[in-house]
C-alpha angles and dihedrals in degrees: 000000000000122000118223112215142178124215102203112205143181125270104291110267132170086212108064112028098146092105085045099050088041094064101032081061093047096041077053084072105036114122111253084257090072103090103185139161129193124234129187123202111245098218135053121192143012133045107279087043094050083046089056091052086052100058084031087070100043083067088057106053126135136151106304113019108201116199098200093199141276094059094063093142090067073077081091092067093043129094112242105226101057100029116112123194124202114205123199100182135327091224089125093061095053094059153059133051113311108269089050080049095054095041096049093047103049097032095039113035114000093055101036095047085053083045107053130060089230155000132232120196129188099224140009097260089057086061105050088043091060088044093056098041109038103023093237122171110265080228100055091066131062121185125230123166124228122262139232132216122280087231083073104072095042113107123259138176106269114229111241097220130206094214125038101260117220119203122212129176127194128025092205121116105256088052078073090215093161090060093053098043088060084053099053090058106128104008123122088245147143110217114209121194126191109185127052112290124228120235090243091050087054094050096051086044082065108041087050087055088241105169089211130165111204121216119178127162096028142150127270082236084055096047094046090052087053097058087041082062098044134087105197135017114224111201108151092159126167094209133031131154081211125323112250105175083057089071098037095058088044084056091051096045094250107144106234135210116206144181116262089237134101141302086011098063088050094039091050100034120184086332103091136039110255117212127184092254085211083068118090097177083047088057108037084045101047089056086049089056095045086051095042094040115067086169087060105043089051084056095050093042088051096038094050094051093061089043103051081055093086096056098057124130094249091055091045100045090053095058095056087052095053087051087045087060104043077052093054108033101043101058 
């Protein structure tokens, strides 16, 4: 019997496509049961736009309604028992002055989650974060990790690099670059940024003698080639929902270095080296073992393969499609 559902997403925006991405690789890998359609909501900010979301939904029910993230509050056109929510952190909510705070946790997250049969997280951090925030039932919440593209796990020529070449993704402040910058002073590397670059954080890359080349905005075939170019993945981050690029380098055989938080250190499990990101010498430290040591770097590289596995479209899709049933079925 097939089962007709319908992905609700945010107002279409070349900017931010990561919800979108996450789910096109996950719908590649849906069983032919599975009968969806994606719909984007027309209008963006203030009241009387978010209001007319609201009554746009209701004209697109069917039997399970999956609110993929970001647009939690749609929730209110939704009917409850067959409405899922994915949620991809609940960092919003935890900053800002007061009244933003306020907003963001009743209209965001409290309502939504009374408003929704269930809640899907992408790690196991996440979870405990709503739990404590919000006092929502254990029950009430299954965890599925995020996904990466297919294109990750094919195989591809290695570059032979002249210069050991140091991936690092995100400028924004919880990626914690300046501190690793600062950490790469000194060291015979390449530093590659994804993600614009502040005034203030190219400054500091040249006064720390980082020999660096900058990409934003750019393709996920350019993304994909500069992993392929790359020969370890930096991402000592303080706050993340899941990780994703950590899984993506262990698919494509790149070594990582991590922070020892969560959700990193479970994401990434025994197949990265985890570092305080707090700690400059541990992480400047931990880049000069991975280019010393070839024993460990062919560890890393196996270890993070097998790892990456269980974060393939087909496991994850299948997932999604266990909770789509429950939903269904247990009404």
């Amino acid at each position: 019997m097939k089962i007709k559902l319908t992905y609700f997403f945010r107002k279409k925006n070349p900017n931010f496509h990561s919800i979108e991405t996450l789910f096109a690789n996950i719908q590649s890998a849906l069983p032919s049961e599975i009968e969806y359609k994606n719909i984007n909501i027309p209008f963006h900010q203030g009241f009387f736009g978010r209001m007319k979301n609201i009554f746009f939904v209701k004209k697109h029910i069917s039997q399970i309604n999956h609110i993929t993230g970001d647009v939690n509050y749609i929730a209110l056109g939704l009917p409850k028992k067959t409405t899922l929510l994915t949620i991809h952190d609940i960092g919003s909510a935890l900053s800002g002055n007061f009244f933003k705070k306020f907003i963001i946790k009743y209209f965001w997250f409290k309502i939504p989650f009374r408003r929704v049969k269930h809640i899907a997280v992408i790690s196991e951090f996440t979870k405990k974060e709503i739990i404590k925030s919000f006092k929502i039932n254990d029950s009430k919440i299954t965890v599925i990790p995020n996904c990466i593209s297919a294109e990750y796990f094919k195989d591809f020529n290695k570059v032979e690099n002249e210069k050991t070449t140091i991936l690092f993704i995100g400028t924004k402040a919880n990626k914690n670059l300046e501190l690793s910058i600062v950490a790469l002073n000194g060291l015979p590397i390449k530093l590659i940024i994804i993600g614009k670059l502040k005034d203030e954080q190219k400054k500091l890359l040249e006064q720390n003698q980082i020999d660096y080349h900058n990409y934003f905005n750019i393709s996920n075939n350019e993304l994909l080639n500069l992993y392929r170019n790359s020969d370890i993945l930096l991402f000592p981050s303080f706050y993340e929902g899941f990780g994703l690029p950590i899984v993506e380098a262990q698919a494509m055989g790149i070594p990582v270095i991590t922070s020892n938080l969560e959700p990193m250190k479970t994401i990434a499990a025994d197949a990265a080296m985890l570092v305080n990101p707090k700690n400059v010498k541990q992480i400047k430290e931990s880049v000069e073992e991975i280019i010393s040591n070839q024993q460990l770097k062919e560890e890393l590289v196996q270890k993070g393969r097998l790892n990456a596995q269980k974060y393939s479209p087909q496991t994850i899709a299948q997932q999604y499609v266990d909770l789509y049933k429950r939903i269904l079925y247990e009404q």
